[in-house]
C-alpha positions in Angstrom: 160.2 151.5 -92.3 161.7 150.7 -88.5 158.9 152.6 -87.2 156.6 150.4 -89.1 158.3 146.9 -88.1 158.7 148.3 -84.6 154.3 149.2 -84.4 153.6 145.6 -86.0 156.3 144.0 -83.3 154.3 146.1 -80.8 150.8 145.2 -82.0 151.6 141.6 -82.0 152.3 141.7 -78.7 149.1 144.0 -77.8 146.7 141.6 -79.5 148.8 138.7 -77.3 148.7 140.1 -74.2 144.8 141.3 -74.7 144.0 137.5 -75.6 145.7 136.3 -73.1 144.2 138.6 -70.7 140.3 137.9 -72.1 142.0 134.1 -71.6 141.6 134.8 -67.8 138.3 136.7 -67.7 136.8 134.0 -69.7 138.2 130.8 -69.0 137.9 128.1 -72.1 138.2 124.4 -71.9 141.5 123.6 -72.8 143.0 119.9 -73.8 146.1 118.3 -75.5 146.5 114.8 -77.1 149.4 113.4 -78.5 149.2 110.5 -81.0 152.4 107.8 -80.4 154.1 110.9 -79.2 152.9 113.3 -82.1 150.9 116.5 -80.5 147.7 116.7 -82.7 145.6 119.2 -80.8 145.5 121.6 -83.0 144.7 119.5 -86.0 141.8 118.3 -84.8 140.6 121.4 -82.3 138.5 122.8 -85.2 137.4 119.4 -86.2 136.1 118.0 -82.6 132.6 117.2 -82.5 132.8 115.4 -78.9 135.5 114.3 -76.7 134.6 111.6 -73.4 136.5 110.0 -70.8 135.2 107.9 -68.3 137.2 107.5 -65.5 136.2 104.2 -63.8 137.1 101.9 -60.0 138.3 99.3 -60.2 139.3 97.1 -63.1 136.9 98.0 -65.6 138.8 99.9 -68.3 139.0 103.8 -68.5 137.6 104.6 -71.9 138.2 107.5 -74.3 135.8 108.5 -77.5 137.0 111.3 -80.0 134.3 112.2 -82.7 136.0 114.6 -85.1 134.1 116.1 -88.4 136.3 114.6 -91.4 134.0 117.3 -93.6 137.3 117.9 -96.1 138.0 114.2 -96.1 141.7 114.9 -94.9 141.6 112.9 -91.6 143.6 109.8 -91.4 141.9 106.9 -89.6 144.5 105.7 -86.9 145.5 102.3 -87.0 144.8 100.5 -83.8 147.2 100.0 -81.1 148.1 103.3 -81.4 148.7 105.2 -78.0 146.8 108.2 -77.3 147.3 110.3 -74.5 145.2 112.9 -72.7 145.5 116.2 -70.9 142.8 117.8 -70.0 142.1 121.5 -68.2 141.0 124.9 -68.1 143.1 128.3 -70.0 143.4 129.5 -67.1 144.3 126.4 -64.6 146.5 124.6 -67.1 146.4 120.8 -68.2 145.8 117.6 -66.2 147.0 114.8 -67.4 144.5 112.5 -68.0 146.8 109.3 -69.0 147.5 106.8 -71.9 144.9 104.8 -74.0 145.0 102.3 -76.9 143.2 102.6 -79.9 141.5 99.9 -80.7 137.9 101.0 -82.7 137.4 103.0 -85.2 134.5 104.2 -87.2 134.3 106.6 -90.4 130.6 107.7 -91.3 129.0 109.8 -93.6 127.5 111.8 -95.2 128.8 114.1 -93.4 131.6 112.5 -93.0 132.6 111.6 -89.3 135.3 109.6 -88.2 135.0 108.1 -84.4 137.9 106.7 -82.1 137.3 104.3 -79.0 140.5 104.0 -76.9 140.8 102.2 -73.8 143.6 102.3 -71.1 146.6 101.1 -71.8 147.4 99.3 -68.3 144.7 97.0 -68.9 145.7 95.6 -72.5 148.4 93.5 -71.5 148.5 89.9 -69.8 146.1 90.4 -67.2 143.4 89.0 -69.4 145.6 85.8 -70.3 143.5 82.5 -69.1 145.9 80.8 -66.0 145.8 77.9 -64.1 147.4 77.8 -60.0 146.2 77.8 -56.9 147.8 79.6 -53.7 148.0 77.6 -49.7 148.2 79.0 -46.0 148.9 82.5 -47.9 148.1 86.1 -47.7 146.0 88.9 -49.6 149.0 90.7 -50.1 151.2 88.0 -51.3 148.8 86.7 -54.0 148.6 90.3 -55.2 152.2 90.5 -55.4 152.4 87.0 -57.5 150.0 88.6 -60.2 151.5 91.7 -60.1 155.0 90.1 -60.7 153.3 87.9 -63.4 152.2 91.1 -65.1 155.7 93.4 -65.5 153.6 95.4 -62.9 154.7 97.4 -59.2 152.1 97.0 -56.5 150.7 98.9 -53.7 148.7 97.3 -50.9 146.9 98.9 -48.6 148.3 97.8 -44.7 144.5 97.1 -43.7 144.5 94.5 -46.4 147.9 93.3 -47.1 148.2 90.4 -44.5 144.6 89.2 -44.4 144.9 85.8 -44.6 143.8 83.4 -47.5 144.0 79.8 -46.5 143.2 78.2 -50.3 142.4 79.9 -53.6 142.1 78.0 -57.1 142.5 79.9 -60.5 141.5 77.6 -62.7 141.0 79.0 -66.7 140.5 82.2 -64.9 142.2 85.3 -65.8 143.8 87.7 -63.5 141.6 91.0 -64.1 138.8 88.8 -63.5 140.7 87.0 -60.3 141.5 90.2 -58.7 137.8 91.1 -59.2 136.7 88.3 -57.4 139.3 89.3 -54.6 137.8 92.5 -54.7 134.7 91.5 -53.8 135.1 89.1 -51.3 137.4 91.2 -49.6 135.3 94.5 -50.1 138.4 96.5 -51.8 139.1 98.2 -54.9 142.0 96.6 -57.2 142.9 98.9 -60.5 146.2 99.4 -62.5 147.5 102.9 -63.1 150.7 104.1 -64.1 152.0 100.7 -64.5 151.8 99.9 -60.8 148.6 97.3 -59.3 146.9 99.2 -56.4 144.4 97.7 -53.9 142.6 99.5 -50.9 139.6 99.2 -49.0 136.4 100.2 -50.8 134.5 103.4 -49.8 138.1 104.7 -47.5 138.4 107.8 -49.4 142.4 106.8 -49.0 145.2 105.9 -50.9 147.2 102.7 -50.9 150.0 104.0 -48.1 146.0 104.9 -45.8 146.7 108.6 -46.2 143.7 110.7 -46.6 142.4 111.5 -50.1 141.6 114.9 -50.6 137.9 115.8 -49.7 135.5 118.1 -52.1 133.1 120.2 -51.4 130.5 120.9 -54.2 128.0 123.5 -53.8 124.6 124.5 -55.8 126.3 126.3 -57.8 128.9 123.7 -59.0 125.9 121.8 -60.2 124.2 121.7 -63.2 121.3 118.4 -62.5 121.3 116.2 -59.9 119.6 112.9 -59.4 119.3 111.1 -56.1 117.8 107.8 -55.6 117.3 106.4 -51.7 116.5 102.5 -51.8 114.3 101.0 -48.8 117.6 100.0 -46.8 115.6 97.5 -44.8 115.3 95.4 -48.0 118.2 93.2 -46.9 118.6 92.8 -43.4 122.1 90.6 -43.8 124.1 88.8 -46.1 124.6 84.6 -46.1 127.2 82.7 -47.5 127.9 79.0 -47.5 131.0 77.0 -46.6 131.3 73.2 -46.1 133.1 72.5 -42.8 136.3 70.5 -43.1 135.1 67.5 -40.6 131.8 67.3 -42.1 130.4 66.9 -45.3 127.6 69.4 -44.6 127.2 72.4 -45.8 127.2 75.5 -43.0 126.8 79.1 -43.3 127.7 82.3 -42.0 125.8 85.4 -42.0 126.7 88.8 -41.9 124.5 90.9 -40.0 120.6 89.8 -38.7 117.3 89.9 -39.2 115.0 87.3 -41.3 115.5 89.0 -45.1 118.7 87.9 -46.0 121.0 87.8 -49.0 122.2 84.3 -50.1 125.5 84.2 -52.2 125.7 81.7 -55.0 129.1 81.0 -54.3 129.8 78.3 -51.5 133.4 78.7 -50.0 136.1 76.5 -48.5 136.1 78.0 -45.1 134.1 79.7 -42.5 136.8 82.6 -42.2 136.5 83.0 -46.3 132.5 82.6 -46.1 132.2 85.8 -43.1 134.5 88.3 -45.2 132.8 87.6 -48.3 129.1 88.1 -46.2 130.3 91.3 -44.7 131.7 92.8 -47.9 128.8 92.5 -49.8 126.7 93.7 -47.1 128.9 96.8 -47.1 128.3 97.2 -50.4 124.2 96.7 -50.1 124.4 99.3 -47.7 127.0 101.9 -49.4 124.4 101.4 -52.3 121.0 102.2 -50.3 121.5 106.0 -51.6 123.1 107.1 -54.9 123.3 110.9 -55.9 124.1 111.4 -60.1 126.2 115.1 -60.0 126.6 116.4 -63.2 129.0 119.2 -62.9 128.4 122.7 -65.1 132.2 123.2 -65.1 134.4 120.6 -65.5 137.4 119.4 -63.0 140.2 117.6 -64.5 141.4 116.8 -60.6 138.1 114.8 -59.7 139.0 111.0 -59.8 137.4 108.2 -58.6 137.3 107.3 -54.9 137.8 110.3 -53.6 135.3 111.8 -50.8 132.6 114.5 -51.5 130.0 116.8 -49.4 127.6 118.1 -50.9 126.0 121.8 -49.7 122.6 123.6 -50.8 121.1 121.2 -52.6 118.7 119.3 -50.9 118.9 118.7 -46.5 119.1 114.6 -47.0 121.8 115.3 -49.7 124.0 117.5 -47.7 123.8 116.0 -44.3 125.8 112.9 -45.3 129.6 111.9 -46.6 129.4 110.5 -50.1 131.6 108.6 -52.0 132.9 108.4 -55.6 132.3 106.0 -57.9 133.0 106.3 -61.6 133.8 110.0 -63.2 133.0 111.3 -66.6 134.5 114.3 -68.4 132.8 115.8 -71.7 133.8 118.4 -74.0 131.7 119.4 -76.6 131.3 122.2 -78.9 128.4 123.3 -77.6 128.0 122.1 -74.0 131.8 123.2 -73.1 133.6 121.5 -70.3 131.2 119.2 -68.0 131.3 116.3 -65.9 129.2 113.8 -64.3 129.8 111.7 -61.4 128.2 108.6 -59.6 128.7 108.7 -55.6 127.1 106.2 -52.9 126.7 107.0 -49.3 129.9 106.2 -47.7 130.0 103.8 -44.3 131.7 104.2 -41.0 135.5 103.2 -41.4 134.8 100.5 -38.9 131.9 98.6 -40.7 132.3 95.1 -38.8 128.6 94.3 -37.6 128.0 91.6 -35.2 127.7 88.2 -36.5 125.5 85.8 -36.3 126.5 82.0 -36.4 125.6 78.7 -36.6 122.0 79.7 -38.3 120.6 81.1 -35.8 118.6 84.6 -36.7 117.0 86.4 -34.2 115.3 90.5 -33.9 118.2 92.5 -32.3 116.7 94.9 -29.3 119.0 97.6 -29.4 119.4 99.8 -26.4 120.8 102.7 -28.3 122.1 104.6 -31.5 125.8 105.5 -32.7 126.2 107.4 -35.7 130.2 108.7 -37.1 130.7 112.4 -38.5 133.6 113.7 -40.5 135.5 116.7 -38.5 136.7 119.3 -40.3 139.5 120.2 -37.9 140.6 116.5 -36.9 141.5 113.9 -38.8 139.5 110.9 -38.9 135.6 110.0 -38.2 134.0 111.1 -34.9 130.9 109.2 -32.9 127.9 110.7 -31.3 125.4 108.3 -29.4 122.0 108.3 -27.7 120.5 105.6 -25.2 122.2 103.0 -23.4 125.5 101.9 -24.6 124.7 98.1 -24.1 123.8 97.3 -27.3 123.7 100.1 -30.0 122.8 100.5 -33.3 125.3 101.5 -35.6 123.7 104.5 -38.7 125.5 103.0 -41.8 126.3 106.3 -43.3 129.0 109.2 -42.2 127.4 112.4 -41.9 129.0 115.8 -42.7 128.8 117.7 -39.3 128.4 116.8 -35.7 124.9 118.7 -35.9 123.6 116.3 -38.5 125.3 113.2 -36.7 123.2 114.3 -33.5 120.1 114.9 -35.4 119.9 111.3 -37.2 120.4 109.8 -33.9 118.0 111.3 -32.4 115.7 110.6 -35.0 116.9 106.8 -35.0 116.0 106.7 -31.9 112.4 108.4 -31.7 111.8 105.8 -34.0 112.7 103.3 -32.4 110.7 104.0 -29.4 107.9 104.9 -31.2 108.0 101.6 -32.9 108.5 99.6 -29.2 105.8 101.4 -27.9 103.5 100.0 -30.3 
């Protein structure tokens, strides 16, 4: 009888250690959600249908969606304002956690009978879409930030390159503070977003965090990749960027452009100042230009760790793919019964850390006759973006995308600048 006990001890722990052993030969998608504290994984684990996460930058809220067969008509619809939390992972890697979300749809369908949740995160459910009315003088980017932050039961973390850019007026009038600080946002080209209880705001396409240190840089290969989809826009469309302002000794309206040529953006917006009307030209030509190439990864195998503005290169799949930095944009995980663990992400070419383009003023728009190219290339061994150039340095023309090596730096500027003389010749 003790020999028998002691054989089904010792199969037990045979049939363990062989799963756990098949566990890491064949890796499984692996997640855990809690429900106001309660771990339901492995209620629902037979029962999920579909599991999404979209991970998005900036304010726009993260958003989960659980589809779970209610076939035995045993599931209990959450009420909302429940908190759900998410970890996310691999059986061989472990769990990521993926953060905190708040019910607030739910759907029950049949036959057969499905019930759906839509959770969104929680940071972005409180006051920060209240209505308020105040107005801020002879003040900074930072300190505003600070005021909303205080307003909201919320830490903050500015970025340095940001933090004391001046603001000499700003209104909020019936205007809430998510969409405030996405206003800020975009006239000062930077990303504002609430995690983990604590307002964060950076420069847009830096690839680093609050405090400027470096976020970490992927490399995706081929293999990684299950479709791809990449779209280059004519980047001449927009030559600059013009925004209004009404001068404070004159009643006429001026403007300020951001960049050159004849084809140029106008903002609907008209500002208070010059200062205000140049930052808010230059960020949104930074953005027009981040946006002139877009690459759609959809990853075979998941990564929990992939998060939005972090830094990517690409190798093997196509030579105008690889040859450039890209960064990330929005990031969405799946987990399906039949598809597995997979991802998608949305990445834009990033820009030279130093993006400031001459300006032109007072109206006046002319052709620019460069005398030469300059294009920036990520090191691997040193920190920070490099510079390769080609022609006279008099007046060069900055390539408005970071490439991956020194080789392909030195190959798009000579390129540039072949056709440039091709196109003076003529």
């Amino acid at each position: 009888m003790i020999e028998a006990a002691i054989a089904k001890v010792t199969g037990f722990l045979r049939n363990t250690y062989d799963g756990l052993q098949r566990d890491a030969a064949y890796p499984v998608p692996a997640f855990r959600i809690t429900v106001n504290g309660s771990d339901i994984a492995q209620l629902i684990s037979p029962r999920l249908m579909s599991l999404q996460l979209t991970d998005n930058r900036g304010l726009e809220a993260d958003q989960l969606d659980l589809t779970l067969s209610d076939h035995d008509g045993l599931l209990v619809i959450p009420p909302r304002g429940a908190v759900v939390r998410l970890w996310l992972g691999w059986s061989d890697t472990g769990l990521v956690d993926k953060g905190s979300y708040i019910v607030d749809e739910t759907e029950h369908s049949g036959a057969p009978d499905v019930l759906s949740i839509r959770a969104r995160s929680a940071d972005l459910r409180k006051g920060l879409k209240t209505k308020r009315e105040r107005s801020w003088s002879a003040t900074t980017l930072g300190e505003v930030l600070g005021d909303i932050a205080q307003g909201n039961g919320l830490t903050s973390a500015i970025s340095g390159a940001l933090d004391g850019l001046p603001i000499p007026q700003l209104d909020q009038a019936n205007e809430s503070d998510a969409n405030l600080l996405t206003r800020l946002g975009e006239d000062f080209d930077a990303v504002a977003t609430v995690k983990a209880g604590c307002l964060v705001c950076m420069p847009a396409g830096g690839g680093k965090t609050a405090s400027g240190l470096d976020l970490p840089h992927i490399t995706l290969t081929r293999a990684d990749g299950d479709q791809h989809r990449f779209l280059q826009a004519d980047r001449d469309s927009y030559d600059g960027v013009r925004a209004y302002y009404y001068d404070v000794n004159s009643a006429k309206k001026q403007e300020a452009i951001a960049g050159g040529g004849e084809n140029l953006k106008d903002l609907r917006h008209t500002y208070s100042d010059r200062q205000s009307a140049l930052r808010a030209a230059r960020a949104e030509l930074n953005r027009l230009q981040r946006g002139a190439a877009t690459l759609s990864y959809t990853l075979a195998k998941g990564r929990p760790d992939l998060i939005p503005e972090l830094t990517y290169t690409l190798q093997g799949v196509k030579s105008e793919i690889d040859e450039i930095i890209w960064y990330g944009g929005n990031v969405q995980h799946s987990l399906t019964a039949d598809a597995g663990y997979t991802m998608s992400l949305e990445l834009e070419s990033k820009l030279p850390e130093d993006t400031i383009e001459g300006l032109l003023e007072n109206g006046v728009r002319e052709k620019v006759k460069y005398t030469g190219v300059i294009a920036f290339y990520r090191d691997k061994e040193i920190p920070g973006e490099k510079m390769v150039t080609i022609g006279d340095q008099t007046k060069l023309k900055r390539l408005q995308r970071v490439y991956a090596s020194k080789k392909n730096a030195q190959k798009a500027v000579r390129r540039e600048w072949r056709r440039m003389s091709e196109n003076s010749d003529k």
